[in-house]
PALUM-581615 format. One record per residue: residue in one letter; y, z, x of N, C-alpha, C in turn. Coordinates in steps of 0.2 Angstrom, whole numbers, padded with zeros to 4 digits, always signed. Each point is the difference from the previous one (the first is absolute). Layout:
! residues N
AYZXYZXYZX...
END
This chain:
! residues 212
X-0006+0000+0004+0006+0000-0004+0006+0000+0004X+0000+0005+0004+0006-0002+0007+0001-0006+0003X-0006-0004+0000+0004-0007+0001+0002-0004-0002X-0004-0001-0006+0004-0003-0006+0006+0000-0003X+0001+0006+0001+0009+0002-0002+0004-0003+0006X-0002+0000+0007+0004-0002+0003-0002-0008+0003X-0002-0004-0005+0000-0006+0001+0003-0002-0003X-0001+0002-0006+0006+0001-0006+0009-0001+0001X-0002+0006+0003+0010+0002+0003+0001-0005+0004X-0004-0004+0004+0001-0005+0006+0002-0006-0005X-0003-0001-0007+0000-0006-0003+0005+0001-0003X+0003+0005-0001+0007+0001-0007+0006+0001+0007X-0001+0002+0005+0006+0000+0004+0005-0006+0000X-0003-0007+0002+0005-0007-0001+0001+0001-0005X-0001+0002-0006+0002-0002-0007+0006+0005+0001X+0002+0006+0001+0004+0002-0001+0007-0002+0003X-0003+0000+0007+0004-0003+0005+0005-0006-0003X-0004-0005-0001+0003-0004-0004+0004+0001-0006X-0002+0005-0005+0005+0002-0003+0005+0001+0000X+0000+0005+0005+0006+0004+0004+0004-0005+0002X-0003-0006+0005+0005-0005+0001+0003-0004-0004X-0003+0001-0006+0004-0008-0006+0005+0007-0003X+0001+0007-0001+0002+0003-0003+0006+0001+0005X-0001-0001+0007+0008+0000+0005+0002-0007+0001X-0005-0003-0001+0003-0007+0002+0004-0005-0009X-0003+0002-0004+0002-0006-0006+0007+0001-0001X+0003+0008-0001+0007+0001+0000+0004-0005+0005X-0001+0002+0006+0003-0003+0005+0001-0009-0001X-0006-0003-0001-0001-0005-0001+0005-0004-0008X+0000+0004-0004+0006+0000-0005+0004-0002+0001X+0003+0009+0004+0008+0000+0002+0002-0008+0004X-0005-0001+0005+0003-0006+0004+0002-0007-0006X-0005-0003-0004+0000-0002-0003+0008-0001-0007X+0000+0005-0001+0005+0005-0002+0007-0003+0003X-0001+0002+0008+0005-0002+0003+0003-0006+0004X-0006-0006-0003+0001-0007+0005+0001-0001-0007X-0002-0001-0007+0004-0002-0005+0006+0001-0003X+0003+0007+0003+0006-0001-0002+0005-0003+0006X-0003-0001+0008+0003-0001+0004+0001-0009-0002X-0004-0003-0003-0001-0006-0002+0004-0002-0006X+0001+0004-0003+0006+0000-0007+0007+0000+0003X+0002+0004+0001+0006+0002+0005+0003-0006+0005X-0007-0003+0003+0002-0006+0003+0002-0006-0004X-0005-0002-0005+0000-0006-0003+0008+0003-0005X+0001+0007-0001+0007+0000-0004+0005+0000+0002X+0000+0001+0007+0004+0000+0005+0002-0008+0001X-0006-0005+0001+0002-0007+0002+0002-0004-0007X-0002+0001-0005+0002-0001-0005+0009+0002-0001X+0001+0006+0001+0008+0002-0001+0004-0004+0004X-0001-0003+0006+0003-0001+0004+0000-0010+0001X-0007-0001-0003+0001-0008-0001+0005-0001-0006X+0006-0006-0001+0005-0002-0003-0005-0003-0007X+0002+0003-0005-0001-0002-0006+0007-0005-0006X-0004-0004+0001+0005-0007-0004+0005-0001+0002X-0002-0002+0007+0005-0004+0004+0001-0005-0001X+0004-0002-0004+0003-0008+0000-0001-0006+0005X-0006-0004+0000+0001-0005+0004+0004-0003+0001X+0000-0005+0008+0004-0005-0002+0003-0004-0002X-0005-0001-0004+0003-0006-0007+0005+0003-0004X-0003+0006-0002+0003+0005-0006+0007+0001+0004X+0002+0002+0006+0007+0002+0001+0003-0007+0000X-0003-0007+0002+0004-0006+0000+0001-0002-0007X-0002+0002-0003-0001-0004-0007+0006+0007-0005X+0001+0004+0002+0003+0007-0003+0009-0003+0006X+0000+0000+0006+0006-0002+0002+0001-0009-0003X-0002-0004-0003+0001-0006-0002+0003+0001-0008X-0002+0005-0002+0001+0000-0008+0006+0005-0002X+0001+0004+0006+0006+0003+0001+0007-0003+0002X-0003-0004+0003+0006-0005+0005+0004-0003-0006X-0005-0004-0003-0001-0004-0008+0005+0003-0005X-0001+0006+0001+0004+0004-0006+0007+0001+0001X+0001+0000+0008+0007+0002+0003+0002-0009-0002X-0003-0004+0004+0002-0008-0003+0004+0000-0006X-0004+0003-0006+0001-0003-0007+0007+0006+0000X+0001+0004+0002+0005+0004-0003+0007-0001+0005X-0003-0003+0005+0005-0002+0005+0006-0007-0006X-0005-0005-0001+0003-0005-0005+0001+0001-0004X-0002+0006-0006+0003+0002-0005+0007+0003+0002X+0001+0002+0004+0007+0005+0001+0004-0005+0005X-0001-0007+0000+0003-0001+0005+0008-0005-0004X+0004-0001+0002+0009+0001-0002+0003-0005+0005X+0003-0005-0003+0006-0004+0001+0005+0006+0004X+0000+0000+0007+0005+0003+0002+0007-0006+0003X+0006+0000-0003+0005-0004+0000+0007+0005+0000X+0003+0000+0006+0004+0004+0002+0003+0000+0006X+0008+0003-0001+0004+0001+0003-0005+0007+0009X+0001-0005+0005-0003+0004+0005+0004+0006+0001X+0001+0008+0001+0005+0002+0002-0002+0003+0006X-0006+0002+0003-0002+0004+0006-0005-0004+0003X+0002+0000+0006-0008-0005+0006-0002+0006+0003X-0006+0003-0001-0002+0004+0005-0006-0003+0003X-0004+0003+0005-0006-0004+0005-0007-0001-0003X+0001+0002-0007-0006+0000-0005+0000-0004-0005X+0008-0001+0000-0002-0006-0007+0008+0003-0001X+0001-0002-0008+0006-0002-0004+0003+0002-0005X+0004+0005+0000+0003+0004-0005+0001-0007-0004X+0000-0001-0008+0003-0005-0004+0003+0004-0006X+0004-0002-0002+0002+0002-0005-0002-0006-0007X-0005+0001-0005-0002-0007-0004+0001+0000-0005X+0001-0004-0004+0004-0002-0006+0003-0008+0001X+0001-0004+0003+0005-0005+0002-0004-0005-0005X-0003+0001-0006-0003-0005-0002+0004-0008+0000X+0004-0002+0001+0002-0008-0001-0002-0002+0007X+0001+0004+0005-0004-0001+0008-0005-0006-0002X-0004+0001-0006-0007-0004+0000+0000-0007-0002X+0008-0001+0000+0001-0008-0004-0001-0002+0008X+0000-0008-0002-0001-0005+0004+0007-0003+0001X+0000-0002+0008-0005-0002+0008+0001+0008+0003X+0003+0006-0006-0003+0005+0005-0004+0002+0002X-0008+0000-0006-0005+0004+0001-0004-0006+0006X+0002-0003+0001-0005-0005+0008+0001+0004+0003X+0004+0004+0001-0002+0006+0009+0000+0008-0006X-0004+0005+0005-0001+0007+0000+0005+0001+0002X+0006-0002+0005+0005+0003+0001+0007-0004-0002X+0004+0002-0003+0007-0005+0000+0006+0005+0003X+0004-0005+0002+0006+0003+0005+0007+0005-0005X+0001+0004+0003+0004+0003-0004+0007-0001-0004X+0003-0007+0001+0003-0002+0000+0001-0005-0008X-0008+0003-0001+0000-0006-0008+0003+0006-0004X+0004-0003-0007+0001+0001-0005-0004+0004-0005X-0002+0006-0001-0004+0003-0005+0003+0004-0001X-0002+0005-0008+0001+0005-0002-0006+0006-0002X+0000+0005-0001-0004+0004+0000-0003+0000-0009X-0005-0002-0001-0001-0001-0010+0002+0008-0002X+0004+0000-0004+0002+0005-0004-0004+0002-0004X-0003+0007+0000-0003+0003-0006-0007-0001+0001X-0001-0004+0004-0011-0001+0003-0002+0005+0000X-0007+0001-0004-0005+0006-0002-0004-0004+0005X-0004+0004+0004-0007-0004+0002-0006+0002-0004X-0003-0006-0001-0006-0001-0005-0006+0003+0004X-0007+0000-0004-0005+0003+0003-0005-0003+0002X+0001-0008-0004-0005-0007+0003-0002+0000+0007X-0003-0003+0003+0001-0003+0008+0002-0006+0001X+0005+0000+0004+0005-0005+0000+0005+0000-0001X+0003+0007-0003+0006+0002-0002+0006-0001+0005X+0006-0001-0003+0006+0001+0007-0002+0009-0001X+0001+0002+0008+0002+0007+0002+0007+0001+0001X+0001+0007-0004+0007+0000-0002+0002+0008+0004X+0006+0000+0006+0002+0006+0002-0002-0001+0007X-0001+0005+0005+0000+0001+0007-0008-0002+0004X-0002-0004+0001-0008+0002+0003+0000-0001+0008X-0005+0001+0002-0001-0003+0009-0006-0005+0000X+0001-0005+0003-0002-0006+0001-0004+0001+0006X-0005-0001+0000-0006-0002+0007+0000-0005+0001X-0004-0001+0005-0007-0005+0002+0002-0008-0002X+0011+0000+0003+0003-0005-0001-0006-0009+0004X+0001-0003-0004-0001-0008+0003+0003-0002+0006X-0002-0002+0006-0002+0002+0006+0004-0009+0001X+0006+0000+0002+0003-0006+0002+0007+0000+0005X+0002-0004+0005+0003-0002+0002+0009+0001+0000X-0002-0006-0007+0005-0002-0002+0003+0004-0005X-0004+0006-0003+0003+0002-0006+0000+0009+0005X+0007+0001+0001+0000+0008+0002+0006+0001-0004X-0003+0007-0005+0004+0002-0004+0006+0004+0002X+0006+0001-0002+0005+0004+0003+0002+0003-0006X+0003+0005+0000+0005+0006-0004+0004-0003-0006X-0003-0003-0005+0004-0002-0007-0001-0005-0001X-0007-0003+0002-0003-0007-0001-0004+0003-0006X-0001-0005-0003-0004+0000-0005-0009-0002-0001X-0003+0005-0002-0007-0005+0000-0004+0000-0007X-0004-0005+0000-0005-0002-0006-0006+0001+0000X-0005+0002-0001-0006+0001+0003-0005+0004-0004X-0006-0001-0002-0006+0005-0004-0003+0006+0006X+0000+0001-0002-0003+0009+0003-0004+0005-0004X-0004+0002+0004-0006+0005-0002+0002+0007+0001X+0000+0005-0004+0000+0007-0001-0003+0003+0006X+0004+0006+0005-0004+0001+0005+0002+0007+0001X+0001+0005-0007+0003+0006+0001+0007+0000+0000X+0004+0004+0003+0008+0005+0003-0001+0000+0008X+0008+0000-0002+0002+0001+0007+0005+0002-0001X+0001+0004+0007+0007+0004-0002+0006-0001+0008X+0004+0000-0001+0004-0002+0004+0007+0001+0002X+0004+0000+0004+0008+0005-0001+0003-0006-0001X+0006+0003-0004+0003-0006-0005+0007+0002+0004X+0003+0004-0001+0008+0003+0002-0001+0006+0005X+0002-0001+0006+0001+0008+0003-0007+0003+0001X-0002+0003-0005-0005+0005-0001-0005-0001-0005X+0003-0004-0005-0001-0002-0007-0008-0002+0000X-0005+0004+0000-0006-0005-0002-0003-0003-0006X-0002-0005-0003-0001-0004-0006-0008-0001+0000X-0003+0000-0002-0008-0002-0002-0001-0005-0006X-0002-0007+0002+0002-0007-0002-0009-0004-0003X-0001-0001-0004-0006-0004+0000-0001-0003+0007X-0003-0002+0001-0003-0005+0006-0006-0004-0003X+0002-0008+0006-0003-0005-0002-0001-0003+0004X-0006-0007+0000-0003-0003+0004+0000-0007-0002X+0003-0003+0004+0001-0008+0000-0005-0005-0001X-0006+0006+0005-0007-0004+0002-0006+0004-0005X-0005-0002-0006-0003+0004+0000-0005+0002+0005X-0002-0004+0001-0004+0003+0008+0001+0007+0001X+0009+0000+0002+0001+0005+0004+0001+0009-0004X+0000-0005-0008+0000+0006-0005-0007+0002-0002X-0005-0004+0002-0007+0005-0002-0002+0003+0006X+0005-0002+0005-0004+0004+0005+0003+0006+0001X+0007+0001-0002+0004+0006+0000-0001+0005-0004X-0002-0003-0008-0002+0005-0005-0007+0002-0001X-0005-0005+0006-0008+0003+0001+0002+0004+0006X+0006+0002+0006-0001+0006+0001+0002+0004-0001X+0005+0000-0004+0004+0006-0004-0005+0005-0003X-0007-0002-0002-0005+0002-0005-0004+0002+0004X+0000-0001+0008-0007+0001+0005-0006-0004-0002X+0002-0007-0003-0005-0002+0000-0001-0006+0006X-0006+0002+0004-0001-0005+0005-0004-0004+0002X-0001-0006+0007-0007-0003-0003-0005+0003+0002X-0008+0000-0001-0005+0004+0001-0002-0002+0008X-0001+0004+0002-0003+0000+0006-0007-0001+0000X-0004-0003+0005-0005-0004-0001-0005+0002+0008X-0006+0004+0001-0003+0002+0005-0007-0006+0002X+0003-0003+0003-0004-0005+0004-0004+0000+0007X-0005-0004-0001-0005+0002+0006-0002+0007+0001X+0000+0005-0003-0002+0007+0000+0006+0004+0004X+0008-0003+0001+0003+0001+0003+0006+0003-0006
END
């Protein structure tokens, strides 16, 4: 009977052993488990936060600055005014005008943007400016983005004819100290969608090419 028992204890020994092992080891195996999947979560959430979601392609900015541009165009034309007037300041940006001179527009003087000082007009008494496009503009404005010639240089009380496009104020010292803030306009609309696309910070898209 004494050896029996102890072939016994010799046979149940690994078995315990073993127990004992999965009983210190399965927690542990858990916890690691435990802790590569949350360290895999945290990553994938991590790379996730930090990748750019619904970034606008290329196309999408080129096609979002074209339909912008578009818009400054169409409103640039709706606003744009018969400027016809007595010049009364030249500064380095363009042309105090004083506008109203509607009869200016008769003929042979509407063949030139500018006519000499020296013609014959009167200022139209009682002129409202209308709201159409194309209207004469009526009162003080500043003239841009003059017609680029030779022969035609404008001086102090010349008179000019001319369509222009809306391109904000300006402001500018009139007497002494005296500042005045004046519609402003563009001769060229070119030069009026570019002024009032950046007055708005709108600009063109920039484009990464070659992986550069």
């Amino acid at each position: 009977m004494h050896k029996t028992s102890r072939r016994g204890s010799s046979w149940l020994d690994p078995l315990v052993f073993m127990s004992v092992m999965v009983l210190f080891i399965a927690p542990l195996l858990n916890a690691t488990a435990q802790t590569n999947n949350a360290a895999l979560t945290n990553s994938t959430g991590s790379a996730a936060s930090t990748a750019p979601t619904n970034a606008p392609t290329p196309y999408q900015q080129a096609r979002a600055y074209e339909q912008a541009t578009e818009k400054i165009r169409d409103d640039c034309v709706q606003g744009r005014r018969i400027i016809c007037g007595r010049i009364l300041k030249i500064l380095p940006e363009g042309l105090v005008v004083d506008s109203g001179y509607t009869n200016l527009m008769r003929a042979p003087l509407n063949k030139s943007w500018l006519i000499p000082g020296s013609v014959q007009t009167t200022r139209a008494p009682n002129l409202v400016e209308g709201n159409e496009a194309g209207c004469v503009a009526v009162g003080l404005v500043f003239l841009t983005a003059l017609p680029k010639s030779r022969l035609a240089k404008p001086y102090r009380y010349d008179y000019v004819v001319i369509e222009a496009y809306p391109t904000g104020h300006y402001t500018y010292t009139s007497v002494g100290t005296i500042q005045r803030t004046v519609r402003r306009f563009s001769a060229t609309l070119a030069t009026a969608i570019q002024v009032n696309r950046a007055s708005v910070g709108i600009h063109p898209p920039l484009y990464v090419r070659d992986g550069k």
